[in-house]
Backbone as JSON, one array per atom type, in Angstrom:
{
  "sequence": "XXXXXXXXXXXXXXXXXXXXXXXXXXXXXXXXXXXXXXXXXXXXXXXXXXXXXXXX",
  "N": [[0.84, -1.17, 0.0], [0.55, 2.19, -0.89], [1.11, 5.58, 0.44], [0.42, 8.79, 0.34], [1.72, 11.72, 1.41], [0.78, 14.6, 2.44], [2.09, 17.7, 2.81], [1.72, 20.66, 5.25], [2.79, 22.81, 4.92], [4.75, 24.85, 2.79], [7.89, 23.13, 1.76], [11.77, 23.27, 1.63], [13.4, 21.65, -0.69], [16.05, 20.94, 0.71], [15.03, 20.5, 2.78], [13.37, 18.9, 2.63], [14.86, 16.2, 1.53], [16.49, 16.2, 3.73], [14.03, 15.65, 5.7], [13.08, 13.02, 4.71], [15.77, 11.52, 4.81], [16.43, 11.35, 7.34], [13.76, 9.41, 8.43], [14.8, 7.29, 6.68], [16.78, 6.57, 7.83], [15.92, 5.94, 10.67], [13.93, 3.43, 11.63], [11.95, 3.12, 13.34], [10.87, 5.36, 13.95], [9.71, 5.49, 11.31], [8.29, 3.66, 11.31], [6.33, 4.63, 12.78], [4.9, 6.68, 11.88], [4.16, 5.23, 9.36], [2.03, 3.71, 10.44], [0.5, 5.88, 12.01], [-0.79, 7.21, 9.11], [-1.77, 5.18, 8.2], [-4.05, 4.51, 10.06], [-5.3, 7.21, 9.96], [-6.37, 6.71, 7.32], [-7.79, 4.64, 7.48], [-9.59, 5.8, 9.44], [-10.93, 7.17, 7.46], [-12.38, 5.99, 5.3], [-13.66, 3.87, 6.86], [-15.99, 6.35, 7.65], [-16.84, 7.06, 5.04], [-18.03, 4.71, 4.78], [-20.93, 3.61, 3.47], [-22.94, 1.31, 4.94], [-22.3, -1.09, 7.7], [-20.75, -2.7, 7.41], [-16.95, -3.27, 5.78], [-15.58, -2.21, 2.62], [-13.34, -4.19, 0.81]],
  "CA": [[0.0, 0.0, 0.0], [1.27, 3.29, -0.51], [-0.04, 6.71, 0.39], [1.03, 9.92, 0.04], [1.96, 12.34, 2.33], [0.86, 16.19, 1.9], [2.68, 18.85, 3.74], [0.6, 21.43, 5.75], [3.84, 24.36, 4.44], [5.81, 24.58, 1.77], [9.32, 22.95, 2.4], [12.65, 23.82, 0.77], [14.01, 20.31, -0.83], [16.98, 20.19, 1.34], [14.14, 20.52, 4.15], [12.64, 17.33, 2.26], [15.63, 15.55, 1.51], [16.48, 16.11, 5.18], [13.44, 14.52, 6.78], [13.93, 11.32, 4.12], [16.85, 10.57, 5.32], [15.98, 11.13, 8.79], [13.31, 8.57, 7.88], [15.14, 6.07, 6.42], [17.76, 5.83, 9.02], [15.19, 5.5, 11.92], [12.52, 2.17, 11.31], [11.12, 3.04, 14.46], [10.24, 6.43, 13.85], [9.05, 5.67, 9.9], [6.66, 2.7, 11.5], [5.21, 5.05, 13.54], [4.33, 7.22, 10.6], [3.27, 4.64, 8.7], [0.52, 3.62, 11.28], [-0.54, 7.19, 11.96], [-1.47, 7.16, 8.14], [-3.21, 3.48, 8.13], [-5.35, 4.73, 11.54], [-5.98, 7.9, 9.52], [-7.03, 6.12, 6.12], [-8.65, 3.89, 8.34], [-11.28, 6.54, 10.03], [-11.81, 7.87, 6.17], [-12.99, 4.67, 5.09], [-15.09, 4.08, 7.7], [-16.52, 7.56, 7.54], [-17.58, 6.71, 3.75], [-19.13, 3.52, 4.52], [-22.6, 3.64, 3.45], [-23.37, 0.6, 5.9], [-21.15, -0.99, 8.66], [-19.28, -3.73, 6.45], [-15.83, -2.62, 5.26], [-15.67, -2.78, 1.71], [-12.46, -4.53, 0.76]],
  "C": [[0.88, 1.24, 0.0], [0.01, 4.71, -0.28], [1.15, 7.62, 0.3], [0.73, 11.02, 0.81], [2.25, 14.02, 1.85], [1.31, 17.04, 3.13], [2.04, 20.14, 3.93], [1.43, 22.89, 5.16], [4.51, 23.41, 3.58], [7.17, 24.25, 2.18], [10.3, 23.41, 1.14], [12.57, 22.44, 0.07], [14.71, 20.09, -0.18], [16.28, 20.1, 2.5], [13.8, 19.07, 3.76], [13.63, 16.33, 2.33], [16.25, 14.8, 2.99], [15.8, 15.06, 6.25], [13.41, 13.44, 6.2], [14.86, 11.03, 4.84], [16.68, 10.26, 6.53], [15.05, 9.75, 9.17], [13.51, 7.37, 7.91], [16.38, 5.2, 7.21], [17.31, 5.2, 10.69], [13.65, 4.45, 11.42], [11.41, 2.52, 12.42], [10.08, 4.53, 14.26], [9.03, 6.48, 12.01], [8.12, 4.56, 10.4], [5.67, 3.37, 12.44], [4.2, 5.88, 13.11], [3.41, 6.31, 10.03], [1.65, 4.49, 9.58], [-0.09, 4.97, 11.88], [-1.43, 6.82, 10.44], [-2.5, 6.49, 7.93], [-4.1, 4.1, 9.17], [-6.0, 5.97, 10.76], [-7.29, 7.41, 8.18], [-8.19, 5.47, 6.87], [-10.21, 4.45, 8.64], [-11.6, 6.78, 9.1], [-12.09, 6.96, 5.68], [-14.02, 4.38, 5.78], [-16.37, 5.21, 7.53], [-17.26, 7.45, 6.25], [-18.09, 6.18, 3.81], [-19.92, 4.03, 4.42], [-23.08, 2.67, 4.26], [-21.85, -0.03, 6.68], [-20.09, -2.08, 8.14], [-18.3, -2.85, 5.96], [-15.7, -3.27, 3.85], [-14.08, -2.78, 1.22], [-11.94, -4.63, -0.96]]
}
């Protein structure tokens, strides 16, 4: 699954480049990201259902 991650301000690139790497050198800190996202996707999914099944 991927998602995509919008930034609330404009960053420079070496601002971007920056928190990548930051990122990819910490697993702990990028799985904690990831599952923010999934828990977010998560409630907007729900929130769409038209009934209480999850449509897969």
């Amino acid at each position: 699954m991927y998602f995509v991650i919008s930034a609330s301000r404009l960053m420079k690139a070496s601002e971007v480049r920056k928190l990548c790497a930051e990122l990819r050198n910490d697993p702990a800190l990028l799985l904690a990201l990831e599952l923010t996202v999934k828990q977010e996707w998560y409630k907007r999914k729900m929130a769409s259902a038209p009934t209480l099944a999850i449509a897969q």
